[in-house]
C-alpha positions, 0 to 999 in steps of 0.5 A: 469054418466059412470057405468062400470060392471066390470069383476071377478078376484077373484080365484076361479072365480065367474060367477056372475055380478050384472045387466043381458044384458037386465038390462043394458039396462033397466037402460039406458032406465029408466035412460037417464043420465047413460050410461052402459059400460061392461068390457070384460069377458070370465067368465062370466054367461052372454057372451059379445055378449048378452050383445051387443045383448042389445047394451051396450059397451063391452070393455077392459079399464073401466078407463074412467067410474065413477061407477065401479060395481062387485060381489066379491072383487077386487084384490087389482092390478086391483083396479082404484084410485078415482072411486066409486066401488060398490062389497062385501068387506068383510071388516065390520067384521074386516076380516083378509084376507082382511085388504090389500084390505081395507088399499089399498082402502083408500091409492087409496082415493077410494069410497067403497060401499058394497052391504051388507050394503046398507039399507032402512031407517029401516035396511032392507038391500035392495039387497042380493043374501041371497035367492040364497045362501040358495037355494043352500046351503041347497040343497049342504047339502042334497047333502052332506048327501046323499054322506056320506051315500050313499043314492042317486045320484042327479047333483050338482046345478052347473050342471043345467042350472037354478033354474027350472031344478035345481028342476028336481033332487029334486024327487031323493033326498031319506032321511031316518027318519033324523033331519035337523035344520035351523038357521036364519029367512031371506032370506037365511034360506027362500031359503033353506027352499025353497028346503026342502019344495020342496022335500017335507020334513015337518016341525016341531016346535022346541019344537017338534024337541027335544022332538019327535021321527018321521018316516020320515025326518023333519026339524025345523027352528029356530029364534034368540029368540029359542036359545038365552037367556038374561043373567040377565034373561030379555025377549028376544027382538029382536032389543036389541039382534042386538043391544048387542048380548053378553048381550045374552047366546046361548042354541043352544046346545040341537039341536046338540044331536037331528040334523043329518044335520045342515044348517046354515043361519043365520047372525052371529055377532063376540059379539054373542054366539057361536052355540057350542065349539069343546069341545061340539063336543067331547061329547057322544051326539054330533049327527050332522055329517054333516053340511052346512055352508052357513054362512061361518064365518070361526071359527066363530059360528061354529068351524069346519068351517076351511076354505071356500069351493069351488065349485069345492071340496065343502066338507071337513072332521074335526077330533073333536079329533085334531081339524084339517080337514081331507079329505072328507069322511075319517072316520065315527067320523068326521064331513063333512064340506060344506062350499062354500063361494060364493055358489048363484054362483052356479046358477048365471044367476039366482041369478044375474037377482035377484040381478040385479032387487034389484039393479035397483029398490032400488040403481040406483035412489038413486045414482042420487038422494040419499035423503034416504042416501041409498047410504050415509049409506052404503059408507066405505070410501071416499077421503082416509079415513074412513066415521064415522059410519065405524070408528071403522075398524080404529084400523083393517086397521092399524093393 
């Protein structure tokens, strides 16, 4: 077996790749059958020659491999008719912006793994750069705070070389007496209270979050079951609220007269509730004026969330009166807005080394030998059609 890593050509790009030189390598060592190819790359966060250094083949044309592996989507020309690609898809929401990709996917009659669906026999996905999007995210906005209020200077995670210097600038970050909520409970919201643990921020429970007042900056994470509600009144059960999450009301709404600082973290279905409406934030006691959505669900459970951020220009204003975004910055009412979409991309050598070790511990075996069905459960399309438990994308691909 033939696995090409293949190189980024999503704008704006993405320095990502899924296994590092030395992990190339490892898999050829662990695995005598495969033979790891890297298609050449100047993005890259890992350069060609480290990845000779290793003695894996660098090379133009990936044709001849039967495993094509990346990061984020493949443009729709550079896609390979009848090879097995492995890449985020961002397809399984029914995303508009990219049944394109799918239909030609399937009119390519190619094998569509996505990493966000590849699970253990629980559910549990077994590769994710969540912690990484978490870091960075939560990072990017105390870094939004801190610019809309002129409270502090500090590099963006960009500009360092790794997670450990990274960390250097977590002493000049200086909040004053704010409130910052956390959604979620897996590996984003954990990367993100990786950072403010690490800045030294205290946490409180929700309760207290809404009933007290603090002298300094603290912040409350939240679990599904701390703002949903069963309709019909019956307890919350986690399992039944994946299961059927518009069986369920959202009481999110009291956190938004409490918060100064949003990060978003967590996974959210199009069936659940919304976090708030637009119509919410025009209330007198809508507090929150700066948030960071590392979800990214664009107009999902957030309605200022317009459009995915990038890197290079990560925040954006929105106006709650019209409904629209304005520039950054541009006026005291507005909400700030930071929204990057491939935010682990900040610190990819990092990130990749982390999902590179997933991918080799949880994916590689069972691509030669699949009897958890890892592989099988997290397979899109293949020969052209929909697999059976991705048949209800059939009425989004035809439009």
């Amino acid at each position: 077996m033939k696995i090409g890593i293949i190189r980024e050509g999503k704008v704006p790009v993405d320095k990502r790749v899924p296994f590092t030189p030395t992990q190339a390598a490892e898999i050829q060592r662990r695995f005598p059958t495969i033979q790891v190819i890297a298609q050449s790359s100047a993005i890259r966060c890992f350069t060609d020659d480290e990845y000779r250094a290793e003695g894996i083949e660098v090379r133009e044309n990936v044709d001849d491999c039967d495993v094509l592996m990346g990061v984020k989507e493949v443009p729709i020309k550079e896609l390979i008719a009848d090879k097995t690609y492995f890449f985020f898809s961002h397809t399984i929401k029914k995303q508009a912006y990219n049944r394109g990709l799918l239909q030609n996917i399937l009119a390519k009659k190619i094998r569509l793994i996505d990493y966000e669906t590849l699970t253990d026999t629980k559910g549990n996905r077994v590769v994710a750069f969540g912690r990484w999007a978490g870091i960075v995210g939560a990072y990017n906005g105390l870094w939004t705070y801190g610019k809309r209020y002129n409270l502090f200077e500090c590099r963006r995670a960009h500009a360092c070389f790794d997670l450990e210097d990274l960390r250097t600038e977590f002493p000049k970050i200086k909040l004053p007496n704010i409130k910052i909520v956390i959604t979620g409970g897996g590996r984003v919201a954990k990367g993100a209270m990786e950072v403010l643990d690490g800045i030294g921020i205290r946490k409180v429970s929700p309760q207290e979050f809404l009933q007290k007042d603090f002298n300094e900056p603290v912040y409350t994470q939240l679990e599904p079951w701390d703002y949903h509600v069963h309709k019909d009144g019956k307890p919350f059960e986690l399992k039944d609220f994946f299961q059927h999450p518009d069986d369920y009301n959202g009481t999110f709404l009291p956190f938004t007269s409490q918060a100064d600082l949003l990060i978003a973290s967590a996974y959210w279905d199009p069936r659940s509730p919304v976090l708030f409406t637009r119509e919410d934030m025009l209330k007198d006691e809508f507090r929150l004026k700066v948030i960071a959505d590392i979800t990214c669900d664009i107009e999902g459970s957030i309605p200022s969330t317009k459009r995915a951020s990038t890197i290079d220009d990560p925040i954006y204003d929105y106006n709650p009166v019209t409904g629209k975004e304005e520039k950054a910055l541009s006026s005291d009412t507005n909400v700030t807005m930071m929204a990057v979409d491939n935010l682990p991309c900040e610190l990819p050598r990092d990130a990749s080394n982390s999902f590179g070790r997933d991918l080799i511990d949880n994916v590689i075996p069972s691509l030669m030998d699949d009897r958890e069905e890892i592989v099988k459960r997290a397979t899109i399309t293949n020969g052209g059609g929909l697999t059976k438990k991705y048949a209800y994308l059939t009425d989004f691909v035809n439009g």
